[in-house]
N, CA, C and O atoms as CSV, one atom per row, in Angstrom:
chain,resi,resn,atom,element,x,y,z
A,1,UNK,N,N,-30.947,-4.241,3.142
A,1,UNK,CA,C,-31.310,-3.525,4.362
A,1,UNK,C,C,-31.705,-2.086,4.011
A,1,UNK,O,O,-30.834,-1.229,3.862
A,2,UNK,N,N,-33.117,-1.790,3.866
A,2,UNK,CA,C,-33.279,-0.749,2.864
A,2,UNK,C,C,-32.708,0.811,4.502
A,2,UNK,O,O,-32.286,1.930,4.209
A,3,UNK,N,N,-32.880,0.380,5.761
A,3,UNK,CA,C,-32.275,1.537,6.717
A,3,UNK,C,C,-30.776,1.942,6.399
A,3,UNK,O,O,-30.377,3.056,6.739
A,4,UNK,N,N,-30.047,1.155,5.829
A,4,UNK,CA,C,-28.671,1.071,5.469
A,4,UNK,C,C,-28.736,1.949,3.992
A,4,UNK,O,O,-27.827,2.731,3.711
A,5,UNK,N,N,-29.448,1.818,3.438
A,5,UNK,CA,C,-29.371,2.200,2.228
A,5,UNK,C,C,-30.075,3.731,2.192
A,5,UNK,O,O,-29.665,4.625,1.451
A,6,UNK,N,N,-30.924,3.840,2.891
A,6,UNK,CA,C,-31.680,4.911,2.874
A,6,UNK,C,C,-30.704,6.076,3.905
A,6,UNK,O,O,-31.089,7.240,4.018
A,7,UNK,N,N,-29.552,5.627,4.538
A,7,UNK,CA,C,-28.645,6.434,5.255
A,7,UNK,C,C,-27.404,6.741,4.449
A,7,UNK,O,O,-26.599,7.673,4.481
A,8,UNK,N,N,-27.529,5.517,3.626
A,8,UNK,CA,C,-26.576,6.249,2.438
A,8,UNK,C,C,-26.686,6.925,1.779
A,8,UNK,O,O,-25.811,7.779,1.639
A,9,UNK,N,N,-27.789,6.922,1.029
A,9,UNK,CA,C,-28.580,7.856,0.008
A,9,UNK,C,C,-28.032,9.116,0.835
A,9,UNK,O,O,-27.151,9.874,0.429
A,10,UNK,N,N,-28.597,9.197,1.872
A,10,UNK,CA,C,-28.951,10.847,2.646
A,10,UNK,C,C,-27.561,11.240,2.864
A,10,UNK,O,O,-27.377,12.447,3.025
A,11,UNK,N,N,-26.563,10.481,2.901
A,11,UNK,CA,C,-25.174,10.900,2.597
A,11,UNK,C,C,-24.492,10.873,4.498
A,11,UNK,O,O,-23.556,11.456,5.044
A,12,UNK,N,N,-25.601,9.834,5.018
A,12,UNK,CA,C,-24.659,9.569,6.618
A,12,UNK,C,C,-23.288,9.139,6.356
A,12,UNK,O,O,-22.797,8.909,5.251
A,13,UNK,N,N,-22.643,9.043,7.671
A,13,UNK,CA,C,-21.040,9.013,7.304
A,13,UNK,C,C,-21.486,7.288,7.740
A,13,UNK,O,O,-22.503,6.873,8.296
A,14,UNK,N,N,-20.200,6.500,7.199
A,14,UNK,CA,C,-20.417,4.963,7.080
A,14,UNK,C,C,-19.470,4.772,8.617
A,14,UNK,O,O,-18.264,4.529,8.591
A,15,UNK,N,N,-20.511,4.982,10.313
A,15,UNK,CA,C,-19.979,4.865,11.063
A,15,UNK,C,C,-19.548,3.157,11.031
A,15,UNK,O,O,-19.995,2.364,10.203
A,16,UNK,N,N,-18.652,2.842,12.048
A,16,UNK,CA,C,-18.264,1.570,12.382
A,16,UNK,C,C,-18.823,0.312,12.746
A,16,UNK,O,O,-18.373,-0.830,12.837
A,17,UNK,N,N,-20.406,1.073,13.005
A,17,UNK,CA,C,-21.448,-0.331,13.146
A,17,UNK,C,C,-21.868,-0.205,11.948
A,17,UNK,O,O,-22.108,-1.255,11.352
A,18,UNK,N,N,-22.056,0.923,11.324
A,18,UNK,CA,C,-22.269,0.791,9.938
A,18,UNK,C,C,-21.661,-0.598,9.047
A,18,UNK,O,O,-22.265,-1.527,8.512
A,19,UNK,N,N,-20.280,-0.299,9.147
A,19,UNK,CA,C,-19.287,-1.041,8.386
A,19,UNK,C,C,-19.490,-2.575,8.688
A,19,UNK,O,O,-19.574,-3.510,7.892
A,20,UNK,N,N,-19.547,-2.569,10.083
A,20,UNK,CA,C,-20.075,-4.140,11.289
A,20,UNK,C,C,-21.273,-4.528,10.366
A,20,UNK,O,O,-21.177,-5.718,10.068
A,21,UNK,N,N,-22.493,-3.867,9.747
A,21,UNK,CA,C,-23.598,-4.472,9.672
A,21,UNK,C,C,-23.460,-4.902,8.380
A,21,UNK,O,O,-23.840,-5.980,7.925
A,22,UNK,N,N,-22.640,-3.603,7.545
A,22,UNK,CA,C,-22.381,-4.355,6.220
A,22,UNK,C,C,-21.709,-5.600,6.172
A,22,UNK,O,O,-22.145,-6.618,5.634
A,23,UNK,N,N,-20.996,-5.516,6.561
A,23,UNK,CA,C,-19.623,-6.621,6.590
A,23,UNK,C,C,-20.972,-8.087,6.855
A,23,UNK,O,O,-21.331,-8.940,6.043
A,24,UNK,N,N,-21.360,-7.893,8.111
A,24,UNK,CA,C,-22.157,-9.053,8.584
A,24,UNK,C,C,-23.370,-9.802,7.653
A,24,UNK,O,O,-23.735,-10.976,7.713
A,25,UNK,N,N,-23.952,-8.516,6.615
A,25,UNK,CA,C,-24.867,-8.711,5.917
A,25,UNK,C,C,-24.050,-9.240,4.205
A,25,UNK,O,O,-24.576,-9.697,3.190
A,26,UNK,N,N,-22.995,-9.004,4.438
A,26,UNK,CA,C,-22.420,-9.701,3.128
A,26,UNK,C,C,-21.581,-8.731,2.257
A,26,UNK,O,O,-20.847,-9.249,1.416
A,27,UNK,N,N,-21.617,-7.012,2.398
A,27,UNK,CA,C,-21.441,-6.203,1.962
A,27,UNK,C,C,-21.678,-6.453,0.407
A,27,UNK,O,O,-20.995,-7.271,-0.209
A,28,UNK,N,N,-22.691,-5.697,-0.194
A,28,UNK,CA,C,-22.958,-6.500,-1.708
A,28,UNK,C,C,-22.124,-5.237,-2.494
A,28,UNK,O,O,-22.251,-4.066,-2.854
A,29,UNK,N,N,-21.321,-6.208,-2.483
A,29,UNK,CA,C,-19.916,-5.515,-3.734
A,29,UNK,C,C,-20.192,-5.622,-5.128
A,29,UNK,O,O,-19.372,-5.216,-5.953
């Protein structure tokens, strides 16, 4: 999910839908 990634990069905080979308998308650990 390059929007996920590109909000990380920029150093957004990992809000709670954040965490929801990772989680949902598989979180690649």
């Amino acid at each position: 999910i390059p929007a996920i990634l590109d909000l990380l990069e920029k150093g957004a905080q990992p809000t709670p839908t954040v965490h929801y979308i990772l989680k949902k998308a598989g979180v690649l650990t």
